[in-house]
C-alpha positions, 0 to 999 in steps of 0.5 A: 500500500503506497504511503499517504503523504501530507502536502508540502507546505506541512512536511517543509515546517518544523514542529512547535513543540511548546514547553506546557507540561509540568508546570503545576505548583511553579512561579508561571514567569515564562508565558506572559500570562496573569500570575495571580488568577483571573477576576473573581467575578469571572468564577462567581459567573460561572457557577451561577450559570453552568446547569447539565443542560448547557454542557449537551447544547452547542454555544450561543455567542449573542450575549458575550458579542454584546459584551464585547462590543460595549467593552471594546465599543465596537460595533457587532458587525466588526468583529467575530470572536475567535479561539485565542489569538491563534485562531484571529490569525489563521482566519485571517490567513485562510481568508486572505493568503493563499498558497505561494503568496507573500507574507511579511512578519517582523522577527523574532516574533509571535510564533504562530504568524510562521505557522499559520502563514506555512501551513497555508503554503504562503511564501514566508519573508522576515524583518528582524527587529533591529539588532542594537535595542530591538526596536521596531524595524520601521524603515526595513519593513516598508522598503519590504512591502512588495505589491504582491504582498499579501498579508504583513502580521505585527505584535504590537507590542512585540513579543518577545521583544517587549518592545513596540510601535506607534500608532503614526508608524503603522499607519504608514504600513497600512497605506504602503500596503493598500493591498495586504491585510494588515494584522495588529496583534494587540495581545498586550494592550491593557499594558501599553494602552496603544491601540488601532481600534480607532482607524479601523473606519479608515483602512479598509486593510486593517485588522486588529486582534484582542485576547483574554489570556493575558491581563485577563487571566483566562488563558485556559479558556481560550478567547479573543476576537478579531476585529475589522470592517463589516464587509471583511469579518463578513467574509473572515466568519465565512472561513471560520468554524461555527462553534470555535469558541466554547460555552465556557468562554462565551460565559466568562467573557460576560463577567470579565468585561464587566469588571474592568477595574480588576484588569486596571488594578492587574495591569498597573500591578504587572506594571510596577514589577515590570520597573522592579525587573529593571532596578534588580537587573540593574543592581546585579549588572545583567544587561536588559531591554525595556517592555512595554508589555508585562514582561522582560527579556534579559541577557543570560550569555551563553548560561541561558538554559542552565539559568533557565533549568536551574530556576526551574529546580527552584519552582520558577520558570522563564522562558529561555528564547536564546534560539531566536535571541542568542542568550536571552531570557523572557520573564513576566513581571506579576507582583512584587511578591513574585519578582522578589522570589524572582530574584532570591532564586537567580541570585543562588545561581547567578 
């Protein structure tokens, strides 16, 4: 019997492996997510409102775009709600990419922008963020664009890098490129507060992506949204499943924006560890780069996973990026609490 062959596009890309297991009972300082729990309110809502009977019926998603649309006040024709972030970008993908056309990413960057864009067979190009501060690569990008660009997908603010853009430069991104779907990837909003929410009126190429994993806390039930004019979230739902996001998630939501000053309290909590990070590195003279999400990438040499492993071992975990930043750590900033645990284990190994 002849051997079933996956198509091209999959067999050329490497494996995303994500280090998710074990973490249970750890300092969480390597995914960038909430490290104290999501609102309160959030768990009150749900057991209030999870019966049997809502388990065997599939979701309905009319009450959580309400809430959506009121919380981002953007209007419910302008958005559809997603499974995570990841699924924003692969519908914005299978809506506008197809096999062999250019995609632009800035790199190093959110891992998921190369994988979609692969498994849809598009023809990958990178832009690294500049070498010296890791700064956005404005100039580079433009003079990147091409006219058979097809889609160009930016974290902003950038992960790993922390650092971000304004909003004066991506518009210039989004008339030179009139004919490429335009992705922001806003996930760190709430730790930045710059956002292109407000132009989507004016670029009819503008996409803008929102999660509930970070800042939020609720990483685990997978939620975002992705957001744009009416006439392509038309089209972006005609390439989406139906039923991608769970009961469970469309319940929360309800809860989750209707506490916003436990996200606000969060965010400047996150905020002031963030300077924390800064002051304990520079008290050690461990070399670092500024963040305008909540987290910090810092140098470790060539140390980086010893250093990663070895926090490990004292219950905190990091996220080495050493193979896409030769000798960089990714740590997120929490609480106070957490980074001073922070420090008094890398200072045992240091």
């Amino acid at each position: 019997m002849a051997e079933l062959s996956p198509r091209s596009a999959v067999q050329r890309m490497a494996p995303y492996s994500p280090p998710t297991s074990g973490r249970g009972g750890k300092l969480r300082l390597d995914f960038n997510e909430n490290t104290v729990g999501c609102s309160p309110r959030v768990i009150a809502y749900l057991k209030e409102r999870l019966t049997e009977e809502q388990f065997t019926v599939y979701p309905e998603y009319e009450a959580a775009r309400e809430a959506v649309s009121s919380f981002l006040k953007v209007p419910e024709d302008q958005f559809t709600l997603t499974n995570g972030t990841d699924e924003a970008i692969q519908v914005l993908i299978n809506t506008y990419v197809d096999d062999g056309q250019d995609v632009l990413i800035p790199h190093p960057s959110y891992a998921m922008y190369r994988f979609y864009a692969e498994v849809a067979g598009a023809s990958v190009r990178e832009v690294r963020y500049r070498e010296a501060d890791l700064a956005f690569p404005s100039d580079e990008l433009l003079a990147a664009i091409r006219p058979d660009t097809r889609a160009i997908l930016i974290s902003n603010p950038n992960n790993p890098t922390g650092t971000g853009t304004t909003v004066d430069v991506l518009r210039v991104v989004l008339e030179r490129a009139p004919h490429a779907a335009v992705l922001v990837d806003e996930a760190y909003f709430e730790f930045c507060g710059v956002t292109m929410l407000g132009w989507i009126e004016r670029y009819p190429n503008l996409f803008v992506s929102r999660t509930f994993s970070k800042a939020f806390g609720m990483a685990a039930l997978r939620l975002g949204c992705l957001i744009s004019q009416a006439g392509n979230v038309t089209f972006l739902k005609k390439a989406q499943s139906p039923y991608s996001v769970n009961m469970l998630a469309a319940i929360a939501v309800r809860a989750a924006v209707a506490d916003t000053g436990y996200v606000e309290r969060y965010a400047q909590e996150a905020l002031a560890s963030r300077d924390l990070l800064y002051a304990g590195f520079e008290s050690m003279g461990i070399r670092y780069y500024r963040s305008e999400a909540n987290f910090v990438l810092f140098h470790a040499g060539a140390r980086s996973i010893a250093v990663r492993d070895q926090l490990r071992e004292r219950g905190v975990l990091v996220r080495d990026r050493g193979y896409e930043l030769p000798g960089c750590i990714r740590v997120t900033a929490g609480t106070a609490g957490q980074v001073e645990r922070f420090f008094a284990a890398l200072k045992e190994i240091w």
